[in-house]
C-alpha positions as CSV (number, residue, x, y, z in Angstrom):
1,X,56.5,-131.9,12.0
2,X,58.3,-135.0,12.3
3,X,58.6,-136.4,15.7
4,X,62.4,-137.5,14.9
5,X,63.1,-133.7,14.0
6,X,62.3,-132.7,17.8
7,X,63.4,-135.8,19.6
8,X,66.8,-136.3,17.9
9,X,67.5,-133.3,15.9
10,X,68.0,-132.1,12.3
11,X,70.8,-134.5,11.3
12,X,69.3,-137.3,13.2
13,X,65.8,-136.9,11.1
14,X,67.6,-136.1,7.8
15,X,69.3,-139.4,8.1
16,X,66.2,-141.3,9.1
17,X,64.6,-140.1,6.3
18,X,67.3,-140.6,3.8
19,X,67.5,-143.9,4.9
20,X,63.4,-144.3,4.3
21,X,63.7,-142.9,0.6
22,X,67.4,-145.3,0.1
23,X,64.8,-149.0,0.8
24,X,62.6,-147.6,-1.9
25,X,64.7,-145.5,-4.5
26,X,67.6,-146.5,-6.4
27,X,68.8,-142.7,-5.4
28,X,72.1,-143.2,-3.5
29,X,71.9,-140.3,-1.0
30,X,75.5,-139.1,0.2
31,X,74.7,-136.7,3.7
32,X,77.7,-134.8,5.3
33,X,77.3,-132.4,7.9
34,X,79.0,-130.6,10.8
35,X,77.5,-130.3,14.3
36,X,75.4,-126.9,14.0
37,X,73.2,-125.0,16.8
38,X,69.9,-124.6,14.7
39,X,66.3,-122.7,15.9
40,X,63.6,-124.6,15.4
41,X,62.2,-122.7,12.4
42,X,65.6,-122.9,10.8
43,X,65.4,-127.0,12.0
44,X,61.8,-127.4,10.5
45,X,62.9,-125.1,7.2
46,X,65.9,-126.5,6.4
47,X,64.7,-130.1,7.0
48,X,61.7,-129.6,4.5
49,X,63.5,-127.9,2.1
50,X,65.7,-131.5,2.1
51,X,62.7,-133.4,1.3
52,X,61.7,-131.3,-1.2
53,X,65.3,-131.4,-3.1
54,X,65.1,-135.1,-2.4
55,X,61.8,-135.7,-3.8
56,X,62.3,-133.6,-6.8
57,X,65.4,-135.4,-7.6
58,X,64.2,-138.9,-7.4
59,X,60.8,-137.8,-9.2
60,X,62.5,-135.4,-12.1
61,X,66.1,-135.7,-12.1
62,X,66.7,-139.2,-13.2
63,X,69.9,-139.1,-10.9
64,X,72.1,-142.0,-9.5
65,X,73.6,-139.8,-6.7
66,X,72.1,-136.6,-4.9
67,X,75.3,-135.1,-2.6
68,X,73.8,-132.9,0.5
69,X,75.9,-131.2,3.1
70,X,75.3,-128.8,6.3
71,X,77.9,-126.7,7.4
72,X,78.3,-123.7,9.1
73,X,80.9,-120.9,7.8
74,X,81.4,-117.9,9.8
75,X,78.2,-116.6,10.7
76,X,76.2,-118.4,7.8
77,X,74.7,-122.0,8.0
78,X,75.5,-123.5,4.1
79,X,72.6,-126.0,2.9
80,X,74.1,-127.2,-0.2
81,X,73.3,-129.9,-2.7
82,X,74.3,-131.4,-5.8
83,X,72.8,-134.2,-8.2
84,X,74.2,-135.8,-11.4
85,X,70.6,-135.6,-13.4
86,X,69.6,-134.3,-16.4
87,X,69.0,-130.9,-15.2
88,X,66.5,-128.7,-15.9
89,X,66.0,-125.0,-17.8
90,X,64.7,-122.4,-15.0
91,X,62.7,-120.4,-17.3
92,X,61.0,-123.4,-19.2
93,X,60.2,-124.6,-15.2
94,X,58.8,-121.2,-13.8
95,X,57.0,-120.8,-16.6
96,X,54.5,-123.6,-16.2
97,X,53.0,-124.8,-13.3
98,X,55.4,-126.9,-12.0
99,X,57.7,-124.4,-10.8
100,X,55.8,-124.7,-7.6
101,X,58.2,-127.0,-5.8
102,X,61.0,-123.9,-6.4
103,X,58.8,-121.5,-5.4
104,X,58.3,-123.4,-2.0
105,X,62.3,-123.9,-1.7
106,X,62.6,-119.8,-1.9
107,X,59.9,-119.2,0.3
108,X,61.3,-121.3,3.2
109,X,64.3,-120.3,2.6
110,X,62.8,-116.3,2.8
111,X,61.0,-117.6,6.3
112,X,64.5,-117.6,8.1
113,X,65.8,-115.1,6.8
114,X,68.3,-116.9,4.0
115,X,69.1,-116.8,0.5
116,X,68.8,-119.9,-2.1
117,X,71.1,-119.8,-5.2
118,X,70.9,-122.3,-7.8
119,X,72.3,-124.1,-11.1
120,X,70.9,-126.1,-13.2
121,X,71.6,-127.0,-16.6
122,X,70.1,-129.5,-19.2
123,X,72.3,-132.6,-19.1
124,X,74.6,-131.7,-16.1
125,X,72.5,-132.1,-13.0
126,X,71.2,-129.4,-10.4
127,X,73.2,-127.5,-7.5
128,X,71.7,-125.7,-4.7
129,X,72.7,-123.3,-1.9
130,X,71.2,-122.4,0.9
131,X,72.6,-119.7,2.9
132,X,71.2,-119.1,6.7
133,X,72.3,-116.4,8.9
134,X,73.6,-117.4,12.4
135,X,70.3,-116.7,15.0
136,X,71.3,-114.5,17.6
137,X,68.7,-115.4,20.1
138,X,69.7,-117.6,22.9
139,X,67.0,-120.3,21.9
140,X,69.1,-122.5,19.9
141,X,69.0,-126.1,20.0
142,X,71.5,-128.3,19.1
143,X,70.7,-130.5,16.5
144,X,71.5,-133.6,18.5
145,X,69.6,-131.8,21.5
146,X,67.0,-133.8,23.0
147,X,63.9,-131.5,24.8
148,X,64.8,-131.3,28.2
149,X,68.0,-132.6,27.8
């Protein structure tokens, strides 16, 4: 886990590591979020799922911009992003073997409890959402919450 992710939050790391990936990628990365009170699995899930969107793009989608924003609407955290690549066909992808970096996206996204949607379409980039439910435990961290603090 990265040590940014427990020491400054989930925005804090995103935007460490978006800056990282912006000094060695052509990639501009657009990041908007609202304050939300995350668990740690939900901070740890969501912030790899990120990377993995991230990595994808830059490594697949041949996109100039990737657009990812966190909110929080009624009792549902919203994950969702949005590139201008070429897109891809879901069936061709799941089909062969390198449909595993989806199949990682779902399965985190299963992990706490959430639901991933997706669109993709050859020539008009990919779009996904990430849905949450609210924790109802009383262990949640902000995501500018320092341990201890």
């Amino acid at each position: 886990m990265p040590t940014s992710l427990t020491r400054k939050g989930f925005a804090a790391a995103l935007g460490e590591f978006i800056e990282y990936c912006s000094k060695s990628n052509p990639l501009k990365i657009n990041f908007k979020f609202t304050e939300i009170q995350l668990t740690q699995p939900q901070a740890i899930n969501l912030y790899r799922i990120t990377q993995e969107i991230i990595h994808n793009t830059i490594k697949h989608a041949e996109a100039s911009e990737l657009f990812i924003e966190l909110r929080q609407e009624k009792d549902k955290i919203i994950l969702a992003t949005r590139d201008n690549g070429k897109g891809f066909n879901y069936d061709e992808k799941s089909s062969e073997a390198k449909g595993l970096g989806l199949q990682n996206l779902l399965r985190r996204t299963e992990i706490i409890g959430g639901k991933m949607f997706f669109e993709s379409q050859k020539g008009k980039g990919t779009t996904y959402i990430f849905e949450i439910p609210i924790a109802k435990d009383e262990h949640r961290n902000s995501n500018t919450d320092r341990p201890g603090g």
